[in-house]
TIMARDO-343230 format. One line per field, with one value per residue: residue number from 1; residue in three letters; x, y, z of N, C-alpha, C, O, CB in turn; chain. Coordinates in Angstrom, 3 decimals. Glycine has a CB too. Layout:
<pts>
k: (NUM  ...)
r: (ALA  ...)
n_u: (X  ...)
n_v: (Y  ...)
n_w: (Z  ...)
ca_u: (X  ...)
ca_v: (Y  ...)
ca_w: (Z  ...)
c_u: (X  ...)
c_v: (Y  ...)
c_w: (Z  ...)
o_u: (X  ...)
o_v: (Y  ...)
o_w: (Z  ...)
cb_u: (X  ...)
cb_v: (Y  ...)
cb_w: (Z  ...)
c: (A  ...)
</pts>
This chain:
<pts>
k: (1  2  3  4  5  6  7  8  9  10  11  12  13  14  15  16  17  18  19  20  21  22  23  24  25  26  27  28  29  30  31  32  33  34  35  36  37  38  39  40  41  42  43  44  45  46  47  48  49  50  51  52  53  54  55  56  57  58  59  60  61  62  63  64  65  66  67  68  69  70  71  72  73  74  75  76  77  78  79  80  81  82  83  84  85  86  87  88  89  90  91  92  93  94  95  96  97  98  99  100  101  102  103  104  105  106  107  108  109  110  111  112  113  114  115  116  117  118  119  120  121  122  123  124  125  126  127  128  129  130  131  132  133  134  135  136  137  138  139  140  141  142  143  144  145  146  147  148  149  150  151  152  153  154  155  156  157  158  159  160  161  162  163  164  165  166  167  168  169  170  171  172  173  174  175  176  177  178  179  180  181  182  183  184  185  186  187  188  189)
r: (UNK  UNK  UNK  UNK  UNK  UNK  UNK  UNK  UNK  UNK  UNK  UNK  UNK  UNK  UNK  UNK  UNK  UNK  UNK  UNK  UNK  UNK  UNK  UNK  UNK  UNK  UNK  UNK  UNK  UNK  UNK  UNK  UNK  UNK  UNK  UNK  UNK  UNK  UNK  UNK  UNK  UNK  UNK  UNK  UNK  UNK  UNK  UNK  UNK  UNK  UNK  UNK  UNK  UNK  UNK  UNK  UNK  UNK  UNK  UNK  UNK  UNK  UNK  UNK  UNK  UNK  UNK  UNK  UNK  UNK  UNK  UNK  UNK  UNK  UNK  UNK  UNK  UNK  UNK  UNK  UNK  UNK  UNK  UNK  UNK  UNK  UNK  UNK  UNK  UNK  UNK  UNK  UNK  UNK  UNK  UNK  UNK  UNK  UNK  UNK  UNK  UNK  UNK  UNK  UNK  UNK  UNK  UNK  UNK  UNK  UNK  UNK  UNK  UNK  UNK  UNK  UNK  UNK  UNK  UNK  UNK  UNK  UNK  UNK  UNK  UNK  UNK  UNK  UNK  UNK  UNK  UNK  UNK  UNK  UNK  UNK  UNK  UNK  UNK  UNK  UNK  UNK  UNK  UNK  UNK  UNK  UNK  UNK  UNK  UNK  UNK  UNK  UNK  UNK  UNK  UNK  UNK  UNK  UNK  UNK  UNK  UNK  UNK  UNK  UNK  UNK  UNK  UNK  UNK  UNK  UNK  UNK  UNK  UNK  UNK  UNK  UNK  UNK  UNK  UNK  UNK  UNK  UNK  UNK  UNK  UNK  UNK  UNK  UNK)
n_u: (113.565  111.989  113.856  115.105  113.136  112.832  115.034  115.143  113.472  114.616  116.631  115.571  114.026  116.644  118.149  119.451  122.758  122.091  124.100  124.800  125.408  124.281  122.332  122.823  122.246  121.364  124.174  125.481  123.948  124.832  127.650  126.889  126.064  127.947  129.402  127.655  127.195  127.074  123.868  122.458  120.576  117.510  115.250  115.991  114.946  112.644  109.271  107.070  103.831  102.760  105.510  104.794  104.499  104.787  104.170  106.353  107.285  105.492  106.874  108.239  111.535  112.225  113.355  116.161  118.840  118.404  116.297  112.973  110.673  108.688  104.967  105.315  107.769  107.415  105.481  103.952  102.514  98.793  98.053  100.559  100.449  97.724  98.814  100.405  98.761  97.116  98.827  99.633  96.957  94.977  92.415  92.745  90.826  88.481  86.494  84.198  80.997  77.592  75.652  72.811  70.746  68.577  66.039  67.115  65.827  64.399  64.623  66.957  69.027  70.935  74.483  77.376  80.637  82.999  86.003  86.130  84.892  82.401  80.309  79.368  77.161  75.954  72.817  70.680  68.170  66.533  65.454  68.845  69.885  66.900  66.259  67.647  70.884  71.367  72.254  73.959  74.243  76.012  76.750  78.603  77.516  74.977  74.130  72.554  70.305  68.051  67.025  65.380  63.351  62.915  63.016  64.785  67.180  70.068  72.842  75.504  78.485  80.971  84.644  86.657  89.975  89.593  88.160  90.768  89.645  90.146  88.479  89.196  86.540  85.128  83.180  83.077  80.005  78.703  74.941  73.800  71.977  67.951  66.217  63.117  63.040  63.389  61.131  59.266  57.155  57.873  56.161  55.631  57.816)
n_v: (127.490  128.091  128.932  126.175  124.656  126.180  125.747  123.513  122.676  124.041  122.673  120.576  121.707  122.027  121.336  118.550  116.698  113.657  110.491  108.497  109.047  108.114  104.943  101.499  100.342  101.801  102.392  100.214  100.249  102.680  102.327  99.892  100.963  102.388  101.259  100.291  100.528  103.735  104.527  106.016  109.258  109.435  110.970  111.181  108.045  108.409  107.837  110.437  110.225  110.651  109.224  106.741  103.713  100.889  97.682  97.058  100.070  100.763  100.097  101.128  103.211  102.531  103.486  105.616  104.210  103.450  105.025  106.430  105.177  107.113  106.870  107.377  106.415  103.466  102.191  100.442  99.036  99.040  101.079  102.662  103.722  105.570  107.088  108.511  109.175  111.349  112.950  114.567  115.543  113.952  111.759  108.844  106.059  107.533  108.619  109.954  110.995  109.234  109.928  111.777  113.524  113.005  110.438  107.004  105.535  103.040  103.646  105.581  105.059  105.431  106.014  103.480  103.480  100.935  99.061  96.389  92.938  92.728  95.667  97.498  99.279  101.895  103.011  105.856  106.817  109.432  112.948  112.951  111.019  110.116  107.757  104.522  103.276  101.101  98.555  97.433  95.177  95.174  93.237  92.188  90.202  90.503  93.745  95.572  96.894  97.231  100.103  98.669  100.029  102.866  102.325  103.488  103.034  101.607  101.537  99.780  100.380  98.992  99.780  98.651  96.431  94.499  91.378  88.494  86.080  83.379  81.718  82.217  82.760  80.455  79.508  76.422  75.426  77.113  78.570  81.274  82.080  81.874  84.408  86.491  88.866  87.466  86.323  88.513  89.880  91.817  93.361  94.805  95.967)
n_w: (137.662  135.364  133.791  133.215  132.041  129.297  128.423  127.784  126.162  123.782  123.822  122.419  119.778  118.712  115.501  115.069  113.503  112.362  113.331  111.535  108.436  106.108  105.088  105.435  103.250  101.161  100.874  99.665  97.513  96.298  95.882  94.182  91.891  90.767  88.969  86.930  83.421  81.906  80.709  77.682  77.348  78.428  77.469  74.559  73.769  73.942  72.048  70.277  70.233  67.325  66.124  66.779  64.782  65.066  67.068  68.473  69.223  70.900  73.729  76.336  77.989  80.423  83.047  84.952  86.376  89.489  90.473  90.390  88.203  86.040  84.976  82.265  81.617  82.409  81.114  78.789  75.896  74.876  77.302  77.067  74.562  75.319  76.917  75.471  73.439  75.413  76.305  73.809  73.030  71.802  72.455  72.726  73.545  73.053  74.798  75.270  76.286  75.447  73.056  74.873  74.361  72.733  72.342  70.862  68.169  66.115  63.259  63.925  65.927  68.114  68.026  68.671  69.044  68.382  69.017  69.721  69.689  70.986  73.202  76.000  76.356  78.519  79.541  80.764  80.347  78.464  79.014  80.237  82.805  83.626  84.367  86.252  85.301  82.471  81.356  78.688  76.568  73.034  70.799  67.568  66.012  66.563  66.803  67.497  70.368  72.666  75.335  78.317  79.413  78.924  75.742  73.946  71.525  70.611  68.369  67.745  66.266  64.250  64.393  64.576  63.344  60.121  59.848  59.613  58.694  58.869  60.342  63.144  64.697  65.108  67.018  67.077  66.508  68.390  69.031  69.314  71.819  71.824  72.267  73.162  71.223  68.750  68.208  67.634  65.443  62.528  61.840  64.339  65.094)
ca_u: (112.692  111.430  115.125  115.068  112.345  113.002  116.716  114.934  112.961  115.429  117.284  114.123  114.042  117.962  118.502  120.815  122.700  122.296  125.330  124.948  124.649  123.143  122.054  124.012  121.485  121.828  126.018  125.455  123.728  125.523  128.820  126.441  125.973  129.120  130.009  126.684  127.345  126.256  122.597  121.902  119.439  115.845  114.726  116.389  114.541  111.261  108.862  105.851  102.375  102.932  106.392  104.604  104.326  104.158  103.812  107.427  107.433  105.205  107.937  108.868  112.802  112.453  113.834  117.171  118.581  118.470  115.639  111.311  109.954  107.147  104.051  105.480  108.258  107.140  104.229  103.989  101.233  97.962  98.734  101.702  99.247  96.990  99.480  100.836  97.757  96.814  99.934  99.417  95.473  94.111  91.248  92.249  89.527  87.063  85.307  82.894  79.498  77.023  74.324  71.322  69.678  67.584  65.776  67.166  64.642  65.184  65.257  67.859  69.516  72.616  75.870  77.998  81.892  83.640  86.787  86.432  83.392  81.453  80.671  78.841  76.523  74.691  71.549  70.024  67.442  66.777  67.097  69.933  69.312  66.126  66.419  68.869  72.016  70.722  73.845  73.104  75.745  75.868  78.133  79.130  76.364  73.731  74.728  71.346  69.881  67.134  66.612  64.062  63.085  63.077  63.009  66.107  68.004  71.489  73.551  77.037  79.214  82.203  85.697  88.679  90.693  89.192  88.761  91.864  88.893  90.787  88.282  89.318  85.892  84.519  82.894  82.471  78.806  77.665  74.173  73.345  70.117  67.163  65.422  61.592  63.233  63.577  59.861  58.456  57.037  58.943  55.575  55.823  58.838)
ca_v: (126.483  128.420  128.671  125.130  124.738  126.487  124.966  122.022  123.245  125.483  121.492  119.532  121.841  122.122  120.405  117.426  115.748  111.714  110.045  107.466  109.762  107.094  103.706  100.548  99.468  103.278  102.877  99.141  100.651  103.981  100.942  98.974  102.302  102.563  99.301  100.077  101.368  104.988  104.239  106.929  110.014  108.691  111.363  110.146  107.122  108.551  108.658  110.717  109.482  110.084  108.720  104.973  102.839  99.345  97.459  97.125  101.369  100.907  99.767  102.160  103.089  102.414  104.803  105.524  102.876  104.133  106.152  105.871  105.374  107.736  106.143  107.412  105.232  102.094  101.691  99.597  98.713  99.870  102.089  103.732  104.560  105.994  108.319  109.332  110.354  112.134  114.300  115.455  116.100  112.986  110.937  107.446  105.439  107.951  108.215  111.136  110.612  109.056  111.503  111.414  114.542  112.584  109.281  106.665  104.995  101.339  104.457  106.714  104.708  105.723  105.191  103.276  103.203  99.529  98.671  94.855  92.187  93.322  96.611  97.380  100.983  102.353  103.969  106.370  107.721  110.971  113.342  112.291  110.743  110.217  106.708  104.189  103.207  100.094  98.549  96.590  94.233  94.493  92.551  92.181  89.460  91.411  94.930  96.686  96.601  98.558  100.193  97.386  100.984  104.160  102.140  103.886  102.201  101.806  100.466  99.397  100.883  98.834  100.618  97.983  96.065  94.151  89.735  87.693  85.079  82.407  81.112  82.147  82.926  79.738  79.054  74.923  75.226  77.594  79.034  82.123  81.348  82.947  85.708  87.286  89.443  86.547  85.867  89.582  90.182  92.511  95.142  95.615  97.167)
ca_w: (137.120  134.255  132.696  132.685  131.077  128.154  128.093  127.526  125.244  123.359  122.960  121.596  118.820  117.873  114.297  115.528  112.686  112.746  113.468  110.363  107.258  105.237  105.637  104.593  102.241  100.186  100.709  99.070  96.163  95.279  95.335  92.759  90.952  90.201  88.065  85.947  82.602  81.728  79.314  76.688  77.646  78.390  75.713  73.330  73.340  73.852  70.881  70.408  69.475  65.770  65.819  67.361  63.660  65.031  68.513  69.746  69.371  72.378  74.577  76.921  78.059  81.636  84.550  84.811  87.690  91.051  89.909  90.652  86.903  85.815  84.195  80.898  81.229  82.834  80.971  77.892  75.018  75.155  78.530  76.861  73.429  75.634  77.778  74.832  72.785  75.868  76.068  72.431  73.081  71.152  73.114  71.754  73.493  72.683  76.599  75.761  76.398  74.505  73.003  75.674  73.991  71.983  72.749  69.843  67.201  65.231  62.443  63.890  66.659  68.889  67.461  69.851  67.862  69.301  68.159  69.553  68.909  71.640  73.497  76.638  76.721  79.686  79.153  81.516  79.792  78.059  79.239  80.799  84.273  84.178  85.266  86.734  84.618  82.455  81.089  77.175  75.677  71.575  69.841  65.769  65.782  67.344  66.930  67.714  70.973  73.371  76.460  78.372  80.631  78.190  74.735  73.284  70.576  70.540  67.322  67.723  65.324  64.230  63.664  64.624  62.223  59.596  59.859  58.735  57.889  59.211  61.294  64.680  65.804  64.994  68.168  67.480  66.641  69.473  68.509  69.693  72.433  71.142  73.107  72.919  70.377  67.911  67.918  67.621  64.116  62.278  61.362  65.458  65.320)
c_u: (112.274  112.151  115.266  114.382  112.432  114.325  116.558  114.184  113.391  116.220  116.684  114.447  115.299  117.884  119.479  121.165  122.932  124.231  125.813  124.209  123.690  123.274  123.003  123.509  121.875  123.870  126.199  125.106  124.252  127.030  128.024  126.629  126.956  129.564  128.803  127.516  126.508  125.299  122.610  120.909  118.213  115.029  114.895  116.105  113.170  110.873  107.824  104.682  102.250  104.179  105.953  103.902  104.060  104.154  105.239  108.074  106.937  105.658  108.603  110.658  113.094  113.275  115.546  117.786  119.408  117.236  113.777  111.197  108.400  106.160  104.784  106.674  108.741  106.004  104.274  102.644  100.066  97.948  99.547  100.986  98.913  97.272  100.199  100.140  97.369  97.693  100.213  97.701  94.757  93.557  91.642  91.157  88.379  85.856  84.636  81.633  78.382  75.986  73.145  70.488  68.487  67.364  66.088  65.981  65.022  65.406  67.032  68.421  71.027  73.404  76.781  79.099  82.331  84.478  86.954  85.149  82.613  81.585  79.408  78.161  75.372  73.852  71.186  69.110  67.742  65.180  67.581  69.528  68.132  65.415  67.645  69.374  71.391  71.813  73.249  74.343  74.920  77.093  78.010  78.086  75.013  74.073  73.566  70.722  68.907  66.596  65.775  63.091  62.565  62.397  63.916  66.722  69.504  72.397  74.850  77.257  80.958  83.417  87.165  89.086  89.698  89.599  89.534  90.459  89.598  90.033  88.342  87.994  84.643  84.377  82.103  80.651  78.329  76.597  73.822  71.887  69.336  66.253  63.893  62.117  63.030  62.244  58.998  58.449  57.374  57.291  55.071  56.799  58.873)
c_v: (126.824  128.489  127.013  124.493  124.485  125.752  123.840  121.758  122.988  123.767  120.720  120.283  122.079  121.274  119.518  116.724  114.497  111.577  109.113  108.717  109.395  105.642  102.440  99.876  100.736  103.094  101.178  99.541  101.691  103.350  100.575  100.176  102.829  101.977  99.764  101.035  102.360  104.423  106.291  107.574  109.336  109.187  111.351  109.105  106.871  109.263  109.731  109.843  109.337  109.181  106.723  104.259  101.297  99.227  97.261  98.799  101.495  100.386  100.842  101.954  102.584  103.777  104.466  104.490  103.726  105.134  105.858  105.897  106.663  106.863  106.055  106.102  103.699  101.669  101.271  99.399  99.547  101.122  103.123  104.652  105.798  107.228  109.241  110.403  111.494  113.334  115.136  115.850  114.728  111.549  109.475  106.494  105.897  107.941  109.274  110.059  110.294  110.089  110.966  112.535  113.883  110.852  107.966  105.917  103.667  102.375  104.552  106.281  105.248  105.685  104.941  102.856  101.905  99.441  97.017  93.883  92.276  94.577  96.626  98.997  101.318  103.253  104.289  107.410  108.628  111.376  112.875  112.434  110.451  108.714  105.885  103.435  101.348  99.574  97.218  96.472  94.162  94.168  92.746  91.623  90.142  92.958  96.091  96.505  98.015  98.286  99.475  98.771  102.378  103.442  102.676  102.938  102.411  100.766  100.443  99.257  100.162  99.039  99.646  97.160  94.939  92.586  89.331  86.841  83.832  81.601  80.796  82.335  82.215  79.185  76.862  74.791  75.987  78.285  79.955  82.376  82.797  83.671  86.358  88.224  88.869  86.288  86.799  89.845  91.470  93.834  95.739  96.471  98.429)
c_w: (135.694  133.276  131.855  132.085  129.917  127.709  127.471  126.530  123.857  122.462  121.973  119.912  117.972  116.803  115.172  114.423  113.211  112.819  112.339  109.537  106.138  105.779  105.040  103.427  100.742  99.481  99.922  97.622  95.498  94.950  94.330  91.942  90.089  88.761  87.269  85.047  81.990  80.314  78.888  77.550  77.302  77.365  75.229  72.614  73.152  72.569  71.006  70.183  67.789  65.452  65.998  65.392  63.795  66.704  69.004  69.985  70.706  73.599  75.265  77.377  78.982  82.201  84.218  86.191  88.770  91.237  90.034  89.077  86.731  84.921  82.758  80.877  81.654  81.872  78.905  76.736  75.265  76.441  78.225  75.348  73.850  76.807  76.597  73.749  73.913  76.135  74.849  72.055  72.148  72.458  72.084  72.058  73.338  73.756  76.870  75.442  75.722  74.549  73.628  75.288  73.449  72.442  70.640  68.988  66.598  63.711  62.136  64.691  67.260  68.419  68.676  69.047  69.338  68.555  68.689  69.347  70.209  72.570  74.151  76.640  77.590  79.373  80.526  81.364  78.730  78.466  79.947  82.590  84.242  84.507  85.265  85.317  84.234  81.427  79.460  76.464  73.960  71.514  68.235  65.470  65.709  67.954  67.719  69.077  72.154  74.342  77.178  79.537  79.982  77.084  74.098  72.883  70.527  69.309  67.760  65.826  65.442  63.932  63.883  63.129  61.432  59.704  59.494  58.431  57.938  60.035  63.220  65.842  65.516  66.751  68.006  67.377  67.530  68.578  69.179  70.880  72.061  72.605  72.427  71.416  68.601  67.262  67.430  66.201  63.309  61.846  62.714  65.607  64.841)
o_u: (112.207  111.771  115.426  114.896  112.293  114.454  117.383  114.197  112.938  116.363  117.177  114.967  115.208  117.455  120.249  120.265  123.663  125.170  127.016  123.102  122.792  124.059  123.857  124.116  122.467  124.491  127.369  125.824  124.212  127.621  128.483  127.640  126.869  129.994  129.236  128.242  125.390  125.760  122.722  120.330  117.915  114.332  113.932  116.490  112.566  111.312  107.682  104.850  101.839  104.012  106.570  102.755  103.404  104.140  105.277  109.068  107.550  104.854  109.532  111.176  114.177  113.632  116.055  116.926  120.477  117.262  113.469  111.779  107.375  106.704  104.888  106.509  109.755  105.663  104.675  101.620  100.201  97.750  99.500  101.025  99.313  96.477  100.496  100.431  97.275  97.297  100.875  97.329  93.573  94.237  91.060  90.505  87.348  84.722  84.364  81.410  77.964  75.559  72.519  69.412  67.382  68.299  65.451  64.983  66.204  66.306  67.848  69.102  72.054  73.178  77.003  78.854  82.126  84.216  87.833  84.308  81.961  82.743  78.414  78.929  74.177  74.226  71.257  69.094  68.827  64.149  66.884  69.122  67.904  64.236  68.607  68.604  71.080  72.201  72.313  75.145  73.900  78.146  77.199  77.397  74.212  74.228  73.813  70.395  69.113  65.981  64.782  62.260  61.728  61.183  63.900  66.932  69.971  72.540  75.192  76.778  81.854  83.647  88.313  88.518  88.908  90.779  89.462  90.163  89.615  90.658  87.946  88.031  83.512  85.231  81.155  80.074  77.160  76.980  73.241  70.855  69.655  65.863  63.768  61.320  62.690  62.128  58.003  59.524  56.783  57.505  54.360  56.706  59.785)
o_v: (125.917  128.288  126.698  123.583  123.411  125.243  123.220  120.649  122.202  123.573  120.304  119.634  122.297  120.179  120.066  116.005  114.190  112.298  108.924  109.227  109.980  105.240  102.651  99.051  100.505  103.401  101.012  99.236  101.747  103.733  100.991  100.159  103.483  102.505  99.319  101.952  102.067  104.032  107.317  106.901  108.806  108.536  111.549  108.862  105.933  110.278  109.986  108.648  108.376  108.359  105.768  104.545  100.594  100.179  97.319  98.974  102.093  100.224  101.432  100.849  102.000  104.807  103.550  104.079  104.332  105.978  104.749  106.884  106.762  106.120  104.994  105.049  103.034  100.498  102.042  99.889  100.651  102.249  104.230  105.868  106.855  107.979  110.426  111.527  112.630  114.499  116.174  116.348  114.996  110.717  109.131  106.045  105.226  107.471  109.707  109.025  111.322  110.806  109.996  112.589  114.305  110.136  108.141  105.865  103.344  101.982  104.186  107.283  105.352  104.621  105.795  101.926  101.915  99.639  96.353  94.409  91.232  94.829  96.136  99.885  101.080  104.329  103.449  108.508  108.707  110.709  112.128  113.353  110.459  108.583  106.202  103.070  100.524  100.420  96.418  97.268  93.564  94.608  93.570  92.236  90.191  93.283  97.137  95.323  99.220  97.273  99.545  98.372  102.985  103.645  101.990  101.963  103.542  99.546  101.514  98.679  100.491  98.397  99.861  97.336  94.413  92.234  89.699  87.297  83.194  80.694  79.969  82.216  82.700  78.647  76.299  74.061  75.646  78.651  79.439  82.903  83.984  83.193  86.618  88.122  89.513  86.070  86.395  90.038  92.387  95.024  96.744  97.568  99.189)
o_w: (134.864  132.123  130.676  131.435  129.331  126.595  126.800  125.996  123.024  121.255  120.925  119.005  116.764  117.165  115.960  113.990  114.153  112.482  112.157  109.711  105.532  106.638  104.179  102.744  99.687  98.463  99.577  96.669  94.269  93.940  93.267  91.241  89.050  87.736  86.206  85.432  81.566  79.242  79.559  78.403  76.231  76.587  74.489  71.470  72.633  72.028  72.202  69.937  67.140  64.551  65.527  65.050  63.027  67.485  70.233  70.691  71.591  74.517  74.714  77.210  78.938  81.630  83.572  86.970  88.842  92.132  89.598  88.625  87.405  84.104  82.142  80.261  81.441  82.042  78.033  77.214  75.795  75.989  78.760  75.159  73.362  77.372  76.748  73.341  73.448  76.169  74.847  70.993  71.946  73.059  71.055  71.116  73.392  73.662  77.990  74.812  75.189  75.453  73.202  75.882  73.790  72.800  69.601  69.707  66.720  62.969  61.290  64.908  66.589  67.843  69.534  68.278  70.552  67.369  68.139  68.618  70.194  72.901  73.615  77.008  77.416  78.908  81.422  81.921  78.153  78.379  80.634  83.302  85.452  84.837  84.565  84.428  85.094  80.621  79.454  75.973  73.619  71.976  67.813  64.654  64.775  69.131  68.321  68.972  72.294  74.675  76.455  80.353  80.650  77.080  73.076  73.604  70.389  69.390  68.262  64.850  66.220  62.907  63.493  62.051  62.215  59.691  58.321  57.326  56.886  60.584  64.041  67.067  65.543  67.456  68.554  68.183  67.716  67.467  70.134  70.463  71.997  73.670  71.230  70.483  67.609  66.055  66.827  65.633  63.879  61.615  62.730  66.158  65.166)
cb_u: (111.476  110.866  116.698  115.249  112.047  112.952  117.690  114.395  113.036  116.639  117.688  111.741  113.305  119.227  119.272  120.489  123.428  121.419  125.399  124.082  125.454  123.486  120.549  124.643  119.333  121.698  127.354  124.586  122.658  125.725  129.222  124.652  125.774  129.887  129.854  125.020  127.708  127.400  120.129  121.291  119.490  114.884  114.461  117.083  115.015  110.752  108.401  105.762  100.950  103.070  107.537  102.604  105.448  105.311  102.734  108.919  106.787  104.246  108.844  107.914  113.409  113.138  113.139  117.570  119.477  120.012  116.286  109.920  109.429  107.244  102.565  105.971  108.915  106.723  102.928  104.272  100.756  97.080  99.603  103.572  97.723  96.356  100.779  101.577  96.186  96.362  101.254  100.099  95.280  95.198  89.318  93.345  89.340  86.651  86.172  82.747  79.078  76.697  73.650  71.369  70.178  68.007  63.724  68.112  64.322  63.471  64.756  67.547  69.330  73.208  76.831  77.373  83.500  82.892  88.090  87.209  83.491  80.999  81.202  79.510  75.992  75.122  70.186  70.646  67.131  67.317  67.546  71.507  69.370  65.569  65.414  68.803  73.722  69.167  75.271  71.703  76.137  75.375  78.234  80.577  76.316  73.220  75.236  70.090  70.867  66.042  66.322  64.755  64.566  64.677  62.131  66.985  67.522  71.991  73.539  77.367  79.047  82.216  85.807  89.002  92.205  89.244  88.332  93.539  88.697  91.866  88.642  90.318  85.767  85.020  81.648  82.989  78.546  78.339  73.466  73.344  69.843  66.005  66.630  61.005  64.332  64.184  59.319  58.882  55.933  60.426  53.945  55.892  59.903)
cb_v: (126.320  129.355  128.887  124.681  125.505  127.895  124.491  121.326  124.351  127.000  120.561  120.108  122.483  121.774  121.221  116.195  115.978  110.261  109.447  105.629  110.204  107.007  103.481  99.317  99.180  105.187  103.241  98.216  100.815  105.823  99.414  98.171  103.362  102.140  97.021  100.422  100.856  106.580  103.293  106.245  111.252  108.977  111.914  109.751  106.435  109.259  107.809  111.597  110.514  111.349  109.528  104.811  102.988  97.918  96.135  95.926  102.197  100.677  99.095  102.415  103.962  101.105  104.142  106.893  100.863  105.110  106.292  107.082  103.685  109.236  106.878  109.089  105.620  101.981  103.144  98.495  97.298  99.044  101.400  102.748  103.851  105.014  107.700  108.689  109.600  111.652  113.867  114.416  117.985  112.347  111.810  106.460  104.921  107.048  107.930  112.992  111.229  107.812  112.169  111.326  115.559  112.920  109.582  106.147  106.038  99.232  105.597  108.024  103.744  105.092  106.140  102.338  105.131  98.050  99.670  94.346  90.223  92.417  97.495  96.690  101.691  102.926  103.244  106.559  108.292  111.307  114.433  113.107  111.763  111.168  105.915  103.258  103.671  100.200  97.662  97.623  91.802  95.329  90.694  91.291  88.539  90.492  95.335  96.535  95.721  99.162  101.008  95.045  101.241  104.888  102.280  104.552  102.420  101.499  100.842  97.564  102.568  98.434  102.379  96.276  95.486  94.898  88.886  86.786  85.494  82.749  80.683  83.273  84.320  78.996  80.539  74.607  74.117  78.707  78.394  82.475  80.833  82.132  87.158  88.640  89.783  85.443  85.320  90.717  89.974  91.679  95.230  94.993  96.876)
cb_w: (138.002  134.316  133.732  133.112  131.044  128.054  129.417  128.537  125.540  125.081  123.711  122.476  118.830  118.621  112.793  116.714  111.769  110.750  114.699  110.480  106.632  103.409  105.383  105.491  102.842  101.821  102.918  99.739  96.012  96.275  96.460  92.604  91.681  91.103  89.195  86.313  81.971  81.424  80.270  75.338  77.012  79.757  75.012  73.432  73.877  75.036  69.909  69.792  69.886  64.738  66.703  69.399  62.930  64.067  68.841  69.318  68.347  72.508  73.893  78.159  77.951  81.782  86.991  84.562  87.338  91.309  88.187  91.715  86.619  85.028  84.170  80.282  80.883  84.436  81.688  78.674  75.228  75.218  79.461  76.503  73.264  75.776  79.064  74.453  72.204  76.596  76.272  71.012  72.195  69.663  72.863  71.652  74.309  71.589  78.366  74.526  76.798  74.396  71.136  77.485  72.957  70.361  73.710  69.983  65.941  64.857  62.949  64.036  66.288  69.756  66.249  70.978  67.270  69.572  68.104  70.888  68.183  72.248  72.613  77.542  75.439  80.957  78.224  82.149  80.594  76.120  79.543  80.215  85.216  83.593  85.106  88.213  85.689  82.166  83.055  76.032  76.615  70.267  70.057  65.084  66.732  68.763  65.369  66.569  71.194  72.684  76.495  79.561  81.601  77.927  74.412  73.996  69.233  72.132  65.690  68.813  65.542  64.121  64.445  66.272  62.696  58.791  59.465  59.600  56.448  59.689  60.735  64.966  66.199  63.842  68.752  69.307  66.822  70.692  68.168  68.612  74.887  69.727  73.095  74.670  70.854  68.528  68.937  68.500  63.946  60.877  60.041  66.378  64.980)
c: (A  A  A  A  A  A  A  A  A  A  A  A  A  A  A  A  A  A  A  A  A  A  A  A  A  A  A  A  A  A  A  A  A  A  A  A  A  A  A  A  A  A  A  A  A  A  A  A  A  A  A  A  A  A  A  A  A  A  A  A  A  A  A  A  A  A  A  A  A  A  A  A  A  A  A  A  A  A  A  A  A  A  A  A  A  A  A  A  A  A  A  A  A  A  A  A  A  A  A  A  A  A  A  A  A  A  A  A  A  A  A  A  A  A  A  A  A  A  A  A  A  A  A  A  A  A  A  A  A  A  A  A  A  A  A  A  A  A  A  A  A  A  A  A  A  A  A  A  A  A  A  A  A  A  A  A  A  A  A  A  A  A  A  A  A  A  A  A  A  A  A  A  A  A  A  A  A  A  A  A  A  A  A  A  A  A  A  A  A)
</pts>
């Protein structure tokens, strides 16, 4: 009894090879595989981060075919920028932390860098944490804005490309709606 057992055992764990070595879907594609024509080395076509000069540089090569892509080369426009500054150590969106050492002033206010016409910055005090996450939209219009919890000032700092002046951000007359801010006499501040 105890031989058989193990006999039975002893079979469970034998390696057994399959009887189909591959599947018909694999033996369909290493046939397609064939008929493709050999593409150029993938590094060959990859640039660096200094080598990118305009926007169709950020076009990645794709995978070789039959092949999983890696981020680096599936990934396209802003995405592919931003994998590539990080593989040469450059932070292009710039996602350190704003300075919470100091509480800002309508003086000495925050600097918050934006490269588009508006930019969203969470305040949580100073020092840091010492209340909940209070989230304050400036824009280009209205660059300056403050904590409604702390009082901390935060300026938006603008660094992207400069207006064509063409009019594109003629909003049709919209007026800005006015806020308590609008009304407060300027030797309160």
């Amino acid at each position: 009894m105890f031989l058989q057992r193990t006999a039975v055992a002893a079979a469970r764990r034998a390696a057994v090879s399959p009887i189909v070595r591959r599947s018909f879907t694999a033996s369909v594609m290493r046939r397609d595989a064939k008929n493709v024509e050999p593409h150029s080395s993938v590094s060959q076509k990859m640039k660096s981060f200094s080598e990118i000069k305009t926007e169709q540089d950020l076009i990645g090569p794709g995978a070789q075919p039959g092949s999983v892509p890696t981020d680096l080369e599936q990934s396209t426009g802003l995405e592919r920028l931003e994998i590539l500054g990080k593989m040469e150590g450059v932070d292009i969106f710039d996602m350190r932390p704003l300075d919470s050492s100091r509480k800002g002033t309508v003086d000495n206010p925050i600097p918050v860098k934006s490269a588009g016409d508006e930019q969203y910055a969470g305040c949580t005090g100073s020092p840091a944490d010492s209340h909940v996450v209070h989230w304050l939209g400036m824009s280009r219009e209205r660059p300056v804005e403050r904590c409604p919890e702390c009082g901390s000032v935060y300026k938006m700092e603008y660094v992207g490309p400069q207006d064509d002046h063409h009019g594109h951000h003629d909003h049709h007359g919209y007026e800005e709606p006015k806020t308590f801010a609008n009304f407060v006499k300027p030797e309160y501040w």
